[in-house]
Structure formats: structure tokens, C-alpha cells
ROMI-422562 format. One record per atom (N, C-alpha, C, O): y, x, z. Coordinates in steps of 0.1 Angstrom, whole numbers, plus 2048, in hexadecimal, padded with zeros to 3 digits. Layout:
% residues N
YXZ
...
//
This chain:
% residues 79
10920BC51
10820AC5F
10F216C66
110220C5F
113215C71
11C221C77
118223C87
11A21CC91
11122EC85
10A232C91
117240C95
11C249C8E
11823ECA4
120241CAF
11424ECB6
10824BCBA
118258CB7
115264CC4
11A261CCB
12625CCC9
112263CDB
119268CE7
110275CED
105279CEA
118279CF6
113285CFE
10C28DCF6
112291CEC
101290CF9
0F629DCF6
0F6299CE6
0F72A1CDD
0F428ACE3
0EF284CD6
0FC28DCCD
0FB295CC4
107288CD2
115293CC5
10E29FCC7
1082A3CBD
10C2A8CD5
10B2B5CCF
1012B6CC5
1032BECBC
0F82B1CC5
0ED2B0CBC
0F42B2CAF
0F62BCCA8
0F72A7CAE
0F92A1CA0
1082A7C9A
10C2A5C8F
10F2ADCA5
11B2AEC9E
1242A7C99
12E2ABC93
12129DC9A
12628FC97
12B285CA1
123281CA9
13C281CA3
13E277CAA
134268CA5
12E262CAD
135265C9A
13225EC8F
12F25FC85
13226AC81
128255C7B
127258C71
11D249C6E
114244C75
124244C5E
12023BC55
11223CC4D
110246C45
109233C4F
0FC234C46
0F822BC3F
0FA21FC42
0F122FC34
0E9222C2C
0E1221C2E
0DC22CC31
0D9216C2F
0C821AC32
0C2209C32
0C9200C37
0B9207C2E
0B21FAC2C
0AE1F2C38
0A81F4C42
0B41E8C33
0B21DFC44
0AB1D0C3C
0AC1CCC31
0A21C9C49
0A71CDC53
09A1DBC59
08E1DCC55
0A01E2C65
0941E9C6B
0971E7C79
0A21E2C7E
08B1EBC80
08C1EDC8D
0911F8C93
092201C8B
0961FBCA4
099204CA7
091213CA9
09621ECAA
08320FCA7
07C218CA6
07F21EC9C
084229C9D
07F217C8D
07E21CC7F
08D228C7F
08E233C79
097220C89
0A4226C87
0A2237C8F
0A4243C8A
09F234C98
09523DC9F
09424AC97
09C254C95
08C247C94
084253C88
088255C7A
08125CC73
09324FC77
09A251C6C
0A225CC71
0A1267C6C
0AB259C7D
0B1265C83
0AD26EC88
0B4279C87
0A226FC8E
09A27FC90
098283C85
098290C84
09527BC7A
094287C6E
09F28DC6A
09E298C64
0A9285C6C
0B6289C6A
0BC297C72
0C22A0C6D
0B9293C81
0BE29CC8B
0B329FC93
0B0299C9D
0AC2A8C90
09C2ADC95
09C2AECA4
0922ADCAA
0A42B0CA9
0AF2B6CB3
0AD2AFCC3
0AC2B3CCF
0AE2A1CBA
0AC294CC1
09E293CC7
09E28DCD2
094297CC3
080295CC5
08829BCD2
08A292CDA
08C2A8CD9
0902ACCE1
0922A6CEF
08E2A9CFA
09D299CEA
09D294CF8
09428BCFE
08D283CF7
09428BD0A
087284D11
089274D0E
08126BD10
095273D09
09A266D0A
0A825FD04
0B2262D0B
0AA257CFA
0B9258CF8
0B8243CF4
0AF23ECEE
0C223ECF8
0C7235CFA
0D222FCEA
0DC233CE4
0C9224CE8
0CF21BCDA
0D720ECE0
0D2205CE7
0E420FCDA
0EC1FFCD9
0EE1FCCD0
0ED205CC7
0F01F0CCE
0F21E9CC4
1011E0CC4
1001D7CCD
10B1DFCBF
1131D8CC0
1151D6CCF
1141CBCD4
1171E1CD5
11E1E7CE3
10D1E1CEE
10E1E2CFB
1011DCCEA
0F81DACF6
0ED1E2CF0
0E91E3CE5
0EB1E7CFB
0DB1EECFB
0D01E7CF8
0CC1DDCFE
0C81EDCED
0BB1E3CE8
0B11EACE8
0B11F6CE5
0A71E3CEB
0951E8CE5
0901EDCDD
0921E8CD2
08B1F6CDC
0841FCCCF
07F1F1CC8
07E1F3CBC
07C1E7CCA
0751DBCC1
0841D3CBB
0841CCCB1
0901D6CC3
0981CBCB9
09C1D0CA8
0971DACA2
0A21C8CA2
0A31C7C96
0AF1C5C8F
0B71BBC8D
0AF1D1C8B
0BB1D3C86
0BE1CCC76
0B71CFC6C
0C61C5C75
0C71BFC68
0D91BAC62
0DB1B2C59
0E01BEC68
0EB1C1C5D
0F21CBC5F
0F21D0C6A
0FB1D3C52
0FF1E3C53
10B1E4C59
1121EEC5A
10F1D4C5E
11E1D7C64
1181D8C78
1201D5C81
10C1DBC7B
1081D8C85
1111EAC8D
1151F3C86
1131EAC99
1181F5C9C
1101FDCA4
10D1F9CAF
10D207CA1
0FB20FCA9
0FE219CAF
102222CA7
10021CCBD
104229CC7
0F822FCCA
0ED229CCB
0F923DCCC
0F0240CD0
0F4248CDB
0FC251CD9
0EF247CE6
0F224BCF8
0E7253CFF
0DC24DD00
0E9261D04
0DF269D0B
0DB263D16
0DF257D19
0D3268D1C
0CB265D26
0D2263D33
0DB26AD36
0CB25AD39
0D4257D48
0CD25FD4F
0C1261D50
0D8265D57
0D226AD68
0DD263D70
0E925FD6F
0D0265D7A
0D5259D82
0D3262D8F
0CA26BD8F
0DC260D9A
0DD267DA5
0E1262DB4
0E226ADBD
//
């Protein structure tokens, strides 16, 4: 699967991108917390934002093939 940084999320991670293996299918949550363990960094923000093959999903959707494309997008302010 190939999960995408944006904003605050690359500085974090240092990472524009980057390819993973990992057992599916899981939920967004599960994905969640695979990556904070990954990037502790992340528990940090108040808030960060998952797509999925370019749309924004729920913590309850379900992730289930590895060609799926996963962004991950900082928090909105809104003004």
C-alpha cells in the first residue's frame, strides 16, 4: 500500500511517501495506530485527515486492497 504525506504529516515523517506491507483487510482506525507507532509524532496533532484513493473516509471504513492509495492530510483551518 502507498501512503502519501502532506503538510505537517511529511514534516513528521520525513517522508513524501512511502510503500507498506501490512495485513488487510483493516480499518482506518487500525491504520491509525499502526502509524503512530510508526511516527509517535503524529499522537501530536489535534487532528489529521485519511483518503483513500483520492476521497476522504471514516475511521470505520475498510481498507482492503494494497493497491488502495492512502494520503494522509493535516488539519484544516478554516478562516
Amino acid at each position: 500500500m502507498e501512503i502519501r504525506y502532506f503538510g505537517i504529516a511529511h514534516e513528521i515523517t520525513n517522508k513524501n511517501s512511502e510503500s507498506i506491507v501490512i495485513k488487510l483487510p483493516l480499518t482506518v482506525t487500525q491504520l491509525r495506530k499502526i502509524l503512530s507507532e510508526a511516527y509517535p509524532e503524529l499522537n501530536k496533532l489535534r487532528s489529521y485527515a485519511i483518503a483513500c484513493d483520492e476521497h476522504y473516509v471514516e475511521d470505520s471504513y475498510i481498507i482492503d486492497s494494497d493497491k488502495t492509495r492512502v494520503a494522509v492530510l493535516p488539519p484544516v483551518s478554516g478562516g
